[in-house]
Structures are given as C-alpha cells and as structure tokens.
MARDREN-52546 format. One record per residue (C-alpha): x, y, z; residue number from 1; residue in one letter. Coordinates in pm, 1 decimal. Layout:
<rs>
<<X Y Z> NUM a>
...
</rs>
This chain:
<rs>
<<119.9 1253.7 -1690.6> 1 x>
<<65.0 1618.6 -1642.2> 2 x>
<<-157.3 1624.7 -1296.4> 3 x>
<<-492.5 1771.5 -1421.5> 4 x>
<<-748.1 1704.6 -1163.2> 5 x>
<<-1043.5 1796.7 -1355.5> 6 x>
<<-954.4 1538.4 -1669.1> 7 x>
<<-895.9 1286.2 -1357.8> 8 x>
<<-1246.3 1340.2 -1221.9> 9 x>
<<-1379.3 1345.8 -1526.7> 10 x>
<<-1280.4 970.5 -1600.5> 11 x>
<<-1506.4 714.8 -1544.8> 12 x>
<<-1539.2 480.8 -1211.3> 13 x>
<<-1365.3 133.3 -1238.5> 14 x>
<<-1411.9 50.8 -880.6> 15 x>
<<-1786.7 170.6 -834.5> 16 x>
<<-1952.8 241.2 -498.7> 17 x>
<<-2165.3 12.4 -280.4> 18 x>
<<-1831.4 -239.7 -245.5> 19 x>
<<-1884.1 -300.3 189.2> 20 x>
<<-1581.4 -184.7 266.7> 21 x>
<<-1594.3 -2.3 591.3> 22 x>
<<-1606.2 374.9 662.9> 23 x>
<<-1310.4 496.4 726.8> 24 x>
<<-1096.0 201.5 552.7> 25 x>
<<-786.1 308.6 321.6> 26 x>
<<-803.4 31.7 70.2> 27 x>
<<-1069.7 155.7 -127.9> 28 x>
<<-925.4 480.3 -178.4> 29 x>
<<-642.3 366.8 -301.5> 30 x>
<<-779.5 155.9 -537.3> 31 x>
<<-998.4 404.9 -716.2> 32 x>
<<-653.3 639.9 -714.7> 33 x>
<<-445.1 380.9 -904.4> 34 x>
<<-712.5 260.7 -1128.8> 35 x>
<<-792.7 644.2 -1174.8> 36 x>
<<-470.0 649.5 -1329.8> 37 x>
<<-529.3 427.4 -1645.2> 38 x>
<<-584.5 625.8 -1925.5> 39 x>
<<-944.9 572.6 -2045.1> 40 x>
<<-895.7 369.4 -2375.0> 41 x>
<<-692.6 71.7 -2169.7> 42 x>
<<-819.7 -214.4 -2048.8> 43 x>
<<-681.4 -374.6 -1651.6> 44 x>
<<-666.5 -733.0 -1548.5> 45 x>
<<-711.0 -696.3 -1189.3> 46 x>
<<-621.0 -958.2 -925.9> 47 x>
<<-668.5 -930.0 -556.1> 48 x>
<<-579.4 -1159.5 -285.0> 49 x>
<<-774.5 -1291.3 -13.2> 50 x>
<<-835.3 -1002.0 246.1> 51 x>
<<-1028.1 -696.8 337.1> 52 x>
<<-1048.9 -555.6 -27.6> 53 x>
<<-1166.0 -897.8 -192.8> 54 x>
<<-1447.6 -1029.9 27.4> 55 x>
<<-1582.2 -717.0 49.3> 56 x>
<<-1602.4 -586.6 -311.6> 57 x>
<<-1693.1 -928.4 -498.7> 58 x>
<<-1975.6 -1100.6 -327.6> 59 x>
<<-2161.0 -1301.0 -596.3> 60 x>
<<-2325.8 -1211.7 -734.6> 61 x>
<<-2223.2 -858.8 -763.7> 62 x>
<<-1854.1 -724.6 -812.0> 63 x>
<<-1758.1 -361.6 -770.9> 64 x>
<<-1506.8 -399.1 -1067.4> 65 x>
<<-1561.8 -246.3 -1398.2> 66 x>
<<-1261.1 -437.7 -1527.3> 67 x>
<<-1172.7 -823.7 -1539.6> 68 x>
<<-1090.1 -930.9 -1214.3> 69 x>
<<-963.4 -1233.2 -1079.9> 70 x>
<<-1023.6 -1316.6 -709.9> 71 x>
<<-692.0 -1493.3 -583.5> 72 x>
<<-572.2 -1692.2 -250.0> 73 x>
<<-436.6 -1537.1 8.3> 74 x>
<<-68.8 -1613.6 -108.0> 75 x>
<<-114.8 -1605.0 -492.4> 76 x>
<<-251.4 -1272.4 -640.8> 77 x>
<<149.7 -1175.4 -770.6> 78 x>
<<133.8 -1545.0 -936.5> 79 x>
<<-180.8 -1505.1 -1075.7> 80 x>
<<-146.3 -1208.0 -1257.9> 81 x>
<<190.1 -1270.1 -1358.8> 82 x>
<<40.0 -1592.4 -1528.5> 83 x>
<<-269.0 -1367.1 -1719.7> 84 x>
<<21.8 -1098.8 -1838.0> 85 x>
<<224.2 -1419.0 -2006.4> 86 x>
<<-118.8 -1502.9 -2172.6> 87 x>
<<-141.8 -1197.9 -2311.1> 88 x>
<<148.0 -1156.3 -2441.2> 89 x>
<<121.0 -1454.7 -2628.4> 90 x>
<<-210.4 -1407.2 -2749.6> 91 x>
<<-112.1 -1055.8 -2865.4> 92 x>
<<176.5 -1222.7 -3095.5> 93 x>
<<-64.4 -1423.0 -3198.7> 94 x>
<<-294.8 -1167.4 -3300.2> 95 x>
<<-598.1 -1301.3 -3094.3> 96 x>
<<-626.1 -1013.9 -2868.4> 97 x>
<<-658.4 -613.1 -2959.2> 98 x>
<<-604.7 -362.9 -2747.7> 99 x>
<<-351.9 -251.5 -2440.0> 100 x>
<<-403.9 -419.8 -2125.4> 101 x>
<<-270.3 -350.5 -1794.0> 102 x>
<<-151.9 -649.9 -1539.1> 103 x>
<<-253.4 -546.6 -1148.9> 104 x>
<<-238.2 -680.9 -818.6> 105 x>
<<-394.8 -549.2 -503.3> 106 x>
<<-332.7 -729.3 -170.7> 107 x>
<<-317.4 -631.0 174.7> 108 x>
<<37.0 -658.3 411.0> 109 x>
<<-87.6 -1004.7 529.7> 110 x>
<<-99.1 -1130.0 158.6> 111 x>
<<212.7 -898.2 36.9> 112 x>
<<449.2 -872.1 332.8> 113 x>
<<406.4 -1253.8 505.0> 114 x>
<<185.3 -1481.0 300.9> 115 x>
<<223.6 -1382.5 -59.3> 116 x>
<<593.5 -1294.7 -58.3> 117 x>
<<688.8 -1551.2 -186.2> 118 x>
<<453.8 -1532.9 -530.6> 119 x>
<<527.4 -1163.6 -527.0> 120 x>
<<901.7 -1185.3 -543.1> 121 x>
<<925.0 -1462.6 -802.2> 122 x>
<<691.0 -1218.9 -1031.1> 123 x>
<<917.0 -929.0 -967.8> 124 x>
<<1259.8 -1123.5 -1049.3> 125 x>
<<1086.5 -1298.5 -1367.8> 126 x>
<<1034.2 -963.4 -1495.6> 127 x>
<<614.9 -942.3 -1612.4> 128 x>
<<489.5 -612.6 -1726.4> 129 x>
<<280.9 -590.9 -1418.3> 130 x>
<<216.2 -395.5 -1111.4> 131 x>
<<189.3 -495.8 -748.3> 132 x>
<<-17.0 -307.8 -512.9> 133 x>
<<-11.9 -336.4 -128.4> 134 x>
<<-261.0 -148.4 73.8> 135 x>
<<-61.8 -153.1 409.4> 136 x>
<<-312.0 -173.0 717.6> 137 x>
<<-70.4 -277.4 922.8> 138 x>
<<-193.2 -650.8 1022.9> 139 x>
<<-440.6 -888.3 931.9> 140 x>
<<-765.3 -739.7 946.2> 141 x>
<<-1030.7 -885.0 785.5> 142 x>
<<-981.9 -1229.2 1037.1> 143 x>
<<-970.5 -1017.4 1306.9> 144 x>
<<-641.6 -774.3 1353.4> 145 x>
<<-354.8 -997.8 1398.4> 146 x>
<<-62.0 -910.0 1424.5> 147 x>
<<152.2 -921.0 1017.8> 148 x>
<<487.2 -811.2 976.4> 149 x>
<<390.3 -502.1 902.5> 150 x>
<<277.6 -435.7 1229.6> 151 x>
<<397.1 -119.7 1405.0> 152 x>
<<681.9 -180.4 1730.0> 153 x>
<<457.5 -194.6 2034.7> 154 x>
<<111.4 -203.3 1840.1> 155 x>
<<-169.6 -398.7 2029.2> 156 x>
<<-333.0 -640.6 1824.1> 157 x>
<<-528.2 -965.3 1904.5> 158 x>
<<-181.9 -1160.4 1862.3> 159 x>
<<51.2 -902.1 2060.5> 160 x>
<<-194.5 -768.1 2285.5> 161 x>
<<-46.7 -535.3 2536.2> 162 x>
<<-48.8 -609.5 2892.1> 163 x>
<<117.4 -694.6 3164.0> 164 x>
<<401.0 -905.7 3001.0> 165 x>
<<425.8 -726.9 2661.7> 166 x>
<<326.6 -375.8 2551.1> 167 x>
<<221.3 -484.9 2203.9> 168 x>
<<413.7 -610.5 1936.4> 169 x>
<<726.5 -648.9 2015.2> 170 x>
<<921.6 -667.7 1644.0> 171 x>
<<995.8 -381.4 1408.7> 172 x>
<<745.6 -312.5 1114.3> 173 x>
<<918.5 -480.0 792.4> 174 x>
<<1055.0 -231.0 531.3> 175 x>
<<918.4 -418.8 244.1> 176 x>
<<960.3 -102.9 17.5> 177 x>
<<1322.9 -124.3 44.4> 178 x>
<<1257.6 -555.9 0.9> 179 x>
<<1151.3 -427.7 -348.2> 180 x>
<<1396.8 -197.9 -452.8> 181 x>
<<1643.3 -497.0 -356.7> 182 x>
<<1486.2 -691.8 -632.4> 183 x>
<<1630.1 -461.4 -849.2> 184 x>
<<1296.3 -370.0 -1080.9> 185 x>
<<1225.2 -65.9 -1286.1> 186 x>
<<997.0 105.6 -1060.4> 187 x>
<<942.4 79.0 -659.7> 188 x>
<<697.6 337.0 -495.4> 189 x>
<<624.7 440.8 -137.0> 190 x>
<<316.0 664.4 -122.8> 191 x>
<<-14.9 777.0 129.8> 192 x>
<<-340.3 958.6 82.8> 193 x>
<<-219.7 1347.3 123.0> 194 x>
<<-338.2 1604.3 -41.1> 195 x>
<<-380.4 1780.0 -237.4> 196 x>
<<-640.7 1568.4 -418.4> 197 x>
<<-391.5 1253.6 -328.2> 198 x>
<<-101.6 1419.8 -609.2> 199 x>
<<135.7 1149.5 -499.3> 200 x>
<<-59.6 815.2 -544.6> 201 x>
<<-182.9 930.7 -836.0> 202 x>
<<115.9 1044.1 -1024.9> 203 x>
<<322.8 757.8 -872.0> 204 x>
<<46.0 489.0 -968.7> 205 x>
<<66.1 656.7 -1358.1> 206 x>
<<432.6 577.9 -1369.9> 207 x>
<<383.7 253.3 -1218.7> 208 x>
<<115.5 151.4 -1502.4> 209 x>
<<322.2 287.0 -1789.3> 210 x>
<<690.1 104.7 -1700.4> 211 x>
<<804.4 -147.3 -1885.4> 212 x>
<<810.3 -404.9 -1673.3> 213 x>
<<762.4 -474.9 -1299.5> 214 x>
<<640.9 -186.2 -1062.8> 215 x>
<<584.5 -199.7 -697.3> 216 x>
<<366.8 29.6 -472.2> 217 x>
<<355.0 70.3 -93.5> 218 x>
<<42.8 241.9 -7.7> 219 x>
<<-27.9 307.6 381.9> 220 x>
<<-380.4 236.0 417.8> 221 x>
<<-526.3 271.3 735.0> 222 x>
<<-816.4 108.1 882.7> 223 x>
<<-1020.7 238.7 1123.0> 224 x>
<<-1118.1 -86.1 1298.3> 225 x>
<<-732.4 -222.0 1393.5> 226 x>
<<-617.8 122.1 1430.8> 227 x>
<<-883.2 224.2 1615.6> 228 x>
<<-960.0 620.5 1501.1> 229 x>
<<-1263.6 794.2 1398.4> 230 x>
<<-1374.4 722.2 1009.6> 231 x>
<<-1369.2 1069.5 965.5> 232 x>
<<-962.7 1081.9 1051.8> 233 x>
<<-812.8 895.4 760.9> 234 x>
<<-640.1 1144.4 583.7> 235 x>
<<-523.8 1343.9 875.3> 236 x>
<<-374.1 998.1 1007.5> 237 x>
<<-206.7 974.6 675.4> 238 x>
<<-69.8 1339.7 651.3> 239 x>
<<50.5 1263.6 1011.2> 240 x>
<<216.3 968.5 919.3> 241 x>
<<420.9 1133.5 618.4> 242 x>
<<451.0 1434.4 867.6> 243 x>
<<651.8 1236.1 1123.5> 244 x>
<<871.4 1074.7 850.4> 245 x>
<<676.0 758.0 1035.5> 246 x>
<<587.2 668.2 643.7> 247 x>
<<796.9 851.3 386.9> 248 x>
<<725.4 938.8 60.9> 249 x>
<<980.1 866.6 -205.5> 250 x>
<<1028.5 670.3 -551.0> 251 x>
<<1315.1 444.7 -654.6> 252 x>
<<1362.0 473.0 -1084.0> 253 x>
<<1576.2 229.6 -1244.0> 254 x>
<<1802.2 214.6 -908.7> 255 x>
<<1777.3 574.8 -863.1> 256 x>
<<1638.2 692.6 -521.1> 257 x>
<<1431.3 1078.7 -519.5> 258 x>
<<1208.0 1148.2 -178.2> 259 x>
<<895.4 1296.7 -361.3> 260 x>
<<778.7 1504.3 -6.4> 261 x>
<<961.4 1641.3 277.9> 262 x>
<<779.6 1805.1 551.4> 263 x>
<<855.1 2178.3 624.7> 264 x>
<<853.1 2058.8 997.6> 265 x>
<<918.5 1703.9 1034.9> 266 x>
<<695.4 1634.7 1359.8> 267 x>
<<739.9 1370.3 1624.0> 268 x>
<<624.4 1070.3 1619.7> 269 x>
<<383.3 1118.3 1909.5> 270 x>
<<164.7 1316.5 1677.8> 271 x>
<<116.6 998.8 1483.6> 272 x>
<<71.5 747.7 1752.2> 273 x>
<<-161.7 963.0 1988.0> 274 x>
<<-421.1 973.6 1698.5> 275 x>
<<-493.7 597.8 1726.3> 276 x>
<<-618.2 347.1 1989.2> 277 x>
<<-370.9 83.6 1918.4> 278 x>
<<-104.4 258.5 2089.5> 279 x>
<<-277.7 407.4 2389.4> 280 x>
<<-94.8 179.4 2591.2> 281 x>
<<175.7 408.4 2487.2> 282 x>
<<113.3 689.9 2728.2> 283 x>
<<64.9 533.7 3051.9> 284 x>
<<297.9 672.8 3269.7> 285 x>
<<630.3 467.3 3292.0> 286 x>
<<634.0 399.6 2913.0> 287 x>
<<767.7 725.0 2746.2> 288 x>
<<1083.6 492.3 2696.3> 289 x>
<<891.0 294.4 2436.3> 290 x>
<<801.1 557.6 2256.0> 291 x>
<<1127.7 731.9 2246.3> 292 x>
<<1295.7 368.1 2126.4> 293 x>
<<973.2 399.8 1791.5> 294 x>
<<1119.2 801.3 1790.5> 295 x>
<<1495.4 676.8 1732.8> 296 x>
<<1429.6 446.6 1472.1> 297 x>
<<1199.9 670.2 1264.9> 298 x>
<<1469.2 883.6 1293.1> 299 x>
<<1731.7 651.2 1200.9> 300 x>
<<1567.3 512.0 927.0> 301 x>
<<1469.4 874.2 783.2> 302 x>
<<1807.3 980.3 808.5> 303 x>
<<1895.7 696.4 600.4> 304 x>
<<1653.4 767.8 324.0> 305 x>
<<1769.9 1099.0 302.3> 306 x>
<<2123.6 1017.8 178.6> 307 x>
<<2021.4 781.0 -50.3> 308 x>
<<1805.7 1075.0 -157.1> 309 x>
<<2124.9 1239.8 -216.0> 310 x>
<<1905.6 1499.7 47.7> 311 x>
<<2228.3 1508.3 298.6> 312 x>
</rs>
C-alpha cells in the first residue's frame, strides 16, 4: 500500500465514536488504524476478547462495530476467529458466500500474553488466514490494573504494589513479539502510535491483512488510568517509548528481521519512565540502581535486535 493519508481519511469509520473507552486510552486508536487499513470493498470478522476494548465498545444494545463482531472470553478470541476463518473457507468452496473477508482478533496483554496464549498459539501453528492483534497496556486493566506479564520491571500495580518490601513488579516484561516470530508465521509486527499520522501501524497493519496466512501485531497501547499520565500525553508517551528503544519498532517477513525506525538519538530510558506515575517510586533517592538495572536490559535487548536487523 502506497501511504496516502488523504485516501486513508477519506475511508469510512468501522469503529465509530461514542464506544466508552476512556480519554487518553491506546486501544481505540489502534483499532481504527488497523481497521483503517482494509481496503473499502472487504468485509472483517472481528473478534475481541474479554477486556478494556470489549465491554466498553459493545454494550447491548449498541456496538461501535461497523463490521461482524464476535465478543469472545477472556482466553478464546485467537480460537474463535480461527474457527469463523475455517467456516469461511468452506462456505466459499461451496459457493455460499461472495465476497473477501478478513479474520481479526483484538485482545489486550492479559488475554494475549497470559490468558489467551494458549488459543493464540494453536491458531498461529494451525496456519488460518487471520490476524492477531494485541493492544499492550501493560497489565490487566479493565478489573483494576493487575499486574500481566507484560508488566514493566519495577511497575506498581494493585498486584506488585511498591513499598516497603518490593518496588513494584519484580519480573521482566515478556517479549511476546519475539514468542511470535518463534512460531515461525508469515508475518510478526511490533509497532506504536508515532507520527506522522501513525505511518507505522498503518502500513504494518496493511501487510498484516493482506498475508497469506497468520499475522501477528504488537501494538503498545497505553492507558492513562494504570500508567497514570495526562490523557492529553499518549502519543508523546509512545514516541518516548520508541525513542528509548524501551519499545522498538521492527517487522519480521517470512523469517526475515528489518527494524522499520531507529531514533536519530536513542534517549534513556528515564525519559520514558519519568512521564508516568507507575514508576514514581523510581526516583526516590536510593533507587537510581533500579533504574539503571531497566537501562541495561533495554540496552541489551536493543542491541540484540539490531543484529538480527543485520543493523550491526
């Protein structure tokens, strides 16, 4: 897809306004990004697990989906839709259905990286023409911001609360991206809301829609309430996260790694962390060791990226 942002604006709304989601709150955006990247004459099947994104967008009677959309459990939305694309292809042989249809699931790191991974990864190895979406918050928000595996090292949450005896959580976050690309399917994504006019999602969720075959994508989406930042901050927090290498952005083709941004100035981590109230623990004096052990691994883990990137 040749990135016109006119001809995207121009397209109609699948995911229409007045959904509840809150101010600030990452998972709508990237749900009118990906489904922005249909082309206008398809159809979606959309399926979203239990979270955030579902309870808040389909409260009967109303639904802020345009398409069909099928509200899953918590640890089912992969299975679900993996089960409508098998329908479809069989009532497309059959000739009882017209038309090109696109499989999607959307489900937050509670339902993606912990309670869904197991529906998720049978999808992926079993090979459906479908594509996985997780809008990574960073813990399980909509009951009340526990702590997932996606979780940040030393993030306070109402599970790993910081204190006296721990100073937040005290695991790393989970590189499910790189879980994905170990499943070794067609397309695996890792993307955030930067500009300009969010370029990245868009062009990664394109490819993602048109494979043949299974596509991941790893969107960070923050959330205001768990993260604890003004509403107004969301896509500074995300150019700050891609800034820091905290979240990189890359794509893995058929096997084939290529990092899709590198910053001119790769920043430090604190520029990330300050921004949020979940790690203001952070900063109290006697604790600059904790965030130099989050510094390390970031870089560590960027370095790594990089000469898979071929980038070294």
């Amino acid at each position: 897809m040749a990135y016109n942002i006119k001809e995207l604006a121009a397209r109609p709304e699948r995911f229409t306004g007045g959904h509840r989601m809150c101010a600030g709150c990452g998972a709508p955006v990237a749900v009118r990004a990906v489904l922005r990247a249909l082309k206008p004459e398809d159809r979606a099947v959309v399926g979203v697990a239990t979270g955030c994104l579902e309870v808040s967008s389909c409260i009967y009677p109303y639904t802020a989906w345009k398409d069909s959309f099928i509200h899953s459990a918590f640890e089912n939305a992969a299975a679900t839709i993996a089960g409508a694309e098998a329908a479809y292809k069989v009532l497309k042989k059959k000739g009882k259905v017209q038309g090109e249809f696109k499989f999607i699931a959307f489900g937050g790191d509670g339902g993606t990286y912990d309670i869904g991974l197991q529906s998720l990864s049978g999808a992926m190895e079993r090979g459906h023409n479908m594509v996985y979406v997780c809008y990574d918050n960073g813990a399980y928000m909509n009951t009340g911001i526990q702590r997932s595996s996606a979780t940040p090292l030393y993030a306070d949450t109402t599970t790993s609360p910081q204190g006296k005896v721990i100073p937040g959580k005290m695991q790393w976050r989970k590189d499910l991206t790189e879980v994905m690309v170990a499943h070794g399917i067609p397309y695996v994504a890792q993307t955030a809301f930067i500009t300009p006019n969010l370029k990245d999602l868009i062009e990664k969720a394109e490819k993602a829609l048109y494979t043949d075959g299974p596509a991941f994508l790893n969107v960070l989406a923050p959330c205001p309430r768990g993260w604890r930042y003004e509403t107004s901050k969301l896509i500074e927090i995300s150019k700050l996260a891609v800034d820091t290498c905290f979240w990189p952005l890359y794509e893995v083709v058929n096997g084939q790694y290529r990092l899709t941004y590198k910053p001119k100035e790769k920043l430090p981590v604190v520029e990330f962390l300050k921004t949020q109230g979940r790690f203001r623990h952070l900063f109290k004096k006697g604790n600059e060791h904790l965030i130099e052990q989050i510094q390390q691994e970031v870089d560590r883990r960027w370095e790594r990226l990089l000469e898979l990137c071929g980038e070294k």
